[in-house]
C-alpha positions, -999 to +999 in steps of 0.1 A: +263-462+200+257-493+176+251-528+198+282-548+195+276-579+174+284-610+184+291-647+170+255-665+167+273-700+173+302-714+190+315-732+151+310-699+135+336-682+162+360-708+162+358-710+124+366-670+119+394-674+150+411-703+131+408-683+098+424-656+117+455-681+129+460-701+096+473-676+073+509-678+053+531-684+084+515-722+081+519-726+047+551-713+038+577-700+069+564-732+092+575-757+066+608-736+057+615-734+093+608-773+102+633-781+072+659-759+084+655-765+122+660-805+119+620-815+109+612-838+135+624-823+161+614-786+156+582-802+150+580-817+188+591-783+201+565-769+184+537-788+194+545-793+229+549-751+231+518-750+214+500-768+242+518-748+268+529-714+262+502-706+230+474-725+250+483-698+277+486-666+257+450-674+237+432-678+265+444-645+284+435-622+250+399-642+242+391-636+276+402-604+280+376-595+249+350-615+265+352-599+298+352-563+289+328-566+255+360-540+239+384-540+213+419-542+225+425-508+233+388-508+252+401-537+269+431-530+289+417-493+297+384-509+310+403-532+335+434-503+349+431-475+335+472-471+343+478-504+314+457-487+290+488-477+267+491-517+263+460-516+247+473-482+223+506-504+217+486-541+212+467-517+184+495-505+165+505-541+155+476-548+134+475-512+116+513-517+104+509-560+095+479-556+074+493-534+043+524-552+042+504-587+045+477-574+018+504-570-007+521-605+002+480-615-008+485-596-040+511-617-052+493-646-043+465-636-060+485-633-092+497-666-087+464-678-089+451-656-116+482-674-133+476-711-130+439-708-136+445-692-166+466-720-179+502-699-176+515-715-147+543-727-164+555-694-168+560-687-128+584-718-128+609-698-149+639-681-123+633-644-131+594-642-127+591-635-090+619-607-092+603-592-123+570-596-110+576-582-078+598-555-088+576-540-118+557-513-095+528-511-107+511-542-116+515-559-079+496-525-065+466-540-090+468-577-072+468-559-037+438-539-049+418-567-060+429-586-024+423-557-007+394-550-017+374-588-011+391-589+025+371-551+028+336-563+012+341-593+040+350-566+070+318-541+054+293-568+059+298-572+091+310-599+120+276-623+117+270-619+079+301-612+067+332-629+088+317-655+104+301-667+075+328-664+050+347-677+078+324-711+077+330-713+035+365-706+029+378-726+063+362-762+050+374-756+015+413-744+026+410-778+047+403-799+020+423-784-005+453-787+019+443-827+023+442-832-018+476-817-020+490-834+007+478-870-003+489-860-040+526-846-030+530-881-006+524-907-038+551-891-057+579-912-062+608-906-035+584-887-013+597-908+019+629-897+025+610-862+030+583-877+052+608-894+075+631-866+076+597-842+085+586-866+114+615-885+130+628-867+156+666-869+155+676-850+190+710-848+180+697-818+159+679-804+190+693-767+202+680-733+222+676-720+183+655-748+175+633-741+209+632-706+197+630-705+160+596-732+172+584-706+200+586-676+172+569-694+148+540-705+173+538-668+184+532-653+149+510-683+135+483-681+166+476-643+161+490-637+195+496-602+209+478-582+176+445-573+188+429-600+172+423-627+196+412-601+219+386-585+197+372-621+184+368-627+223+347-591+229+319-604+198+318-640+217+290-655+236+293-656+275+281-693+276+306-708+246+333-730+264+357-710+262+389-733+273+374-760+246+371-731+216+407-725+223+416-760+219+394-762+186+414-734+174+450-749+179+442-781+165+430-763+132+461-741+134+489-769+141+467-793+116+469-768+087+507-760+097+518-798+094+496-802+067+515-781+050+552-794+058+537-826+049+527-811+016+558-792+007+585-810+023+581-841+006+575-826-027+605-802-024+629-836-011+616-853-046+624-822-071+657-811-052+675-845-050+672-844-013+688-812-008+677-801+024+688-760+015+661-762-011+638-759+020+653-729+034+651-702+008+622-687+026+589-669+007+609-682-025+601-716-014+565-708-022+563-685-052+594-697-067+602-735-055+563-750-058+557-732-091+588-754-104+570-786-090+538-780-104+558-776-138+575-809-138+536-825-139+529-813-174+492-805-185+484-817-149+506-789-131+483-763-139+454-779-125+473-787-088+489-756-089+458-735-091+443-754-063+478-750-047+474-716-045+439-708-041+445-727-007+470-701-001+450-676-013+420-685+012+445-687+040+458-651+033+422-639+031+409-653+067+438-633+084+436-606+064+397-605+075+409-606+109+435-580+112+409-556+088+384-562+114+407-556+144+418-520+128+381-515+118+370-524+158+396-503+173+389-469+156+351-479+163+354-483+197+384-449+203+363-428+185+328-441+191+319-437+150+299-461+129+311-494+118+310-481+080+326-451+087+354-467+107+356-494+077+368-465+046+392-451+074+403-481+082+408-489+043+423-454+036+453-459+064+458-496+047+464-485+008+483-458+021+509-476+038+506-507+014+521-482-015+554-480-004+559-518+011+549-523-028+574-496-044+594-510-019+602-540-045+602-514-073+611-478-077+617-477-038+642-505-036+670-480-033+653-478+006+671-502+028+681-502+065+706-531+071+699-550+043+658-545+050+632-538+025+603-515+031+581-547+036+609-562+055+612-529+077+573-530+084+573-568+093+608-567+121+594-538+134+556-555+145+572-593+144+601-587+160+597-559+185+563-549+193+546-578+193+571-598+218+565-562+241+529-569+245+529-603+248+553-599+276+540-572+293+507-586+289+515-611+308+530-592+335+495-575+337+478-607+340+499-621+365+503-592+389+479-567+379+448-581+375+458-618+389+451-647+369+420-653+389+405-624+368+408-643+334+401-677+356+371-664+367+365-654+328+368-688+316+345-705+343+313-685+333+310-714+304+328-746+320+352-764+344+388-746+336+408-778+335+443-764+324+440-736+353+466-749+378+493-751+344+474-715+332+485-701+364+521-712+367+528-699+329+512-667+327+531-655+360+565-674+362+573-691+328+559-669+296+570-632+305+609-651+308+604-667+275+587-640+259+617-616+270+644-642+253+625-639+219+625-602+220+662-603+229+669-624+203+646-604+174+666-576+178+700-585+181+692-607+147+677-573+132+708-559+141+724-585+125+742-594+156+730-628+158+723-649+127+682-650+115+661-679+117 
């Protein structure tokens, strides 16, 4: 059995953990989302849930891997042996989010590939995304050039490969997402967009804004995948742990607003002001920004390759992380080598990447309610599992295992300040709120209820 590897430094962990939280949910759905949900206000909600419920859930599934030195099947088996099929469902998530993900990191990669080859213009035009996307083939070529630097990462291991990619690409996404931002704020017009992002106007306050804010927070912190729980089995018993967490929400929630910050203003100047330009979704990325970055002339190329290799690093670091959860849970079930569980791991990826490709392509004509492939993949982890395991890991926690197991977890490195708050959330608050979102994801899948 191979010694588990751990962090060597307390930056290095919190680096690849961030990495692991900032991904396209910050750069793309939060901003859509803040737009569409009343900025100011959803941006409130967000934060203070951030501080409350997220706070919570990170610091069960880091020390949950700390505790029991396992992945997250490992993990729940290790502490009752009765929960272990929380761990089996907690793994699942990972193995069907990172081949749909990988090929959302193709088309980024394209992207890229495009502006720094001096054809951004091109993406501006209003077919490219559809034709791109659609034309089989060459989008299985950008997943297989994505896939395959998030794999050479995972190969090389936690110290040498994630943590210190992890300590490259984090400092350069920050600072690319800074330029951009100070760049989108000094265009003419920008400050309708940057009032309407951070006034709070409470007249647009509502229990979809509170949830639309809570889902978002859920599926940008990495919460109830695996991850969080296998970054917390390679860290140190004597790294502070409550502190780490906090580190790692302010890099998350500073990337997300960031990027409304970028985006919104930018979009506000283009559109006229019209707000519905902000709620088209992944369009507002691949097929909104492309058209801002055309309206700069010679100059558009230049900010739109840095655009998107932002993106493109903020793809990769959670792509890293839900590779390296896959690759630590078949290590750890099967008790195989870390190389060996890296080509199976990769194997299971491209094959279930295919069809959430073809999906786009020759497979379009496979649709349940409206719902691509992709689509089908991403309600089925977003929407259903991962609300089950975030719930009923909080069940465990509370009444299983007692918070005083994770408490206990969390004061091997320091004071837990947040305890008395941990303990009221994790048993009486977050299993009630993580039951309404998965009440709600499924009657919007449905189509019962509208989407967010």
């Amino acid at each position: 059995m191979e010694k588990r590897s751990l962090f060597s430094s307390k930056i290095g962990f919190v680096l690849a953990a961030a990495g692991s939280a900032v991904g396209l949910g910050n750069i793309w759905r939060f901003p859509y989302l803040a737009a569409k949900y009343g900025g100011g206000i959803f941006l409130l909600v967000y934060i203070i849930l951030v501080l409350t419920f997220g706070f919570t859930l990170m610091v069960t599934e880091i020390a949950l891997g700390r505790k029991t030195g396992l992945s997250v099947i490992g993990a729940y088996r290790a502490l009752n042996k009765k929960w272990a099929f929380l761990g089996v469902l907690s793994a699942v998530v990972p193995i069907i989010i990172v081949p749909y993900y990988s090929v959302i990191g193709g088309w980024v990669t394209k992207y890229f590939a495009d502006f720094i080859s001096g054809a951004g213009t091109a993406t501006a035009g209003d077919g490219y995304f559809n034709a791109f996307v659609s034309s089989e083939w060459t989008p299985l070529f950008w997943f297989a050039v994505f896939i395959a630097a998030t794999f050479v990462i995972v190969f090389m291991g936690v110290e040498k490969g994630i943590e210190k990619a992890s300590k490259i690409l984090m400092p350069v996404l920050i600072g690319l997402t800074v330029a951009i931002t100070i760049y989108s704020l000094t265009l003419p017009g920008a400050g309708a967009g940057v009032a309407y992002y951070f006034m709070p106007d409470f007249s647009k306050f509502s229990a979809e804004t509170v949830l639309a804010a809570m889902g978002q927070m859920f599926y940008s912190m990495s919460l109830a995948m695996g991850i969080m729980v296998t970054y917390g089995s390679y860290m140190n018993k004597k790294q502070d742990l409550e502190q780490s967490v906090k580190q790692i929400e302010i890099f998350d929630t500073g990337v997300a607003i960031l990027a409304g910050l970028m985006i919104v203003p930018a979009v506000f100047v283009f559109s006229g002001g019209d707000e519905a330009a902000l709620s088209t979704g992944p369009s507002l990325m691949f097929q909104t920004m492309p058209k801002v970055f055309g309206s700069m002339g010679e100059a558009g190329n230049i900010v739109g390759a840095a655009f998107f290799l932002m993106v493109l690093f903020a793809a990769l670091t959670s792509s890293i992380s839900l590779m390296e959860t896959v690759v630590s849970i078949f290590k750890d079930k099967f008790k195989i080598s870390r190389k060996r569980s890296c080509f199976i791991s990769l194997a299971i990826i491209v094959a279930l990447a295919i069809p959430s490709s073809l999906g786009f392509g020759m497979w379009d004509h496979i649709t349940w309610n409206g719902m691509t492939i992709l689509d089908m993949f991403d309600f089925t982890s977003n929407s259903v599992i991962m609300p089950i395991v975030a719930m009923l890991t909080c069940i465990f926690v509370g009444y299983v295992i007692k918070p005083k197991a994770i408490i206990g977890e969390v004061e091997l490195s320091s004071q837990f300040k947040r305890r008395k708050m941990y303990r009221v959330f994790i048993k009486y608050i977050a299993p009630f709120i993580m039951a309404a979102i998965l009440i709600c994801s499924v009657l919007q899948g449905i189509g019962v209820m509208p989407a967010f």
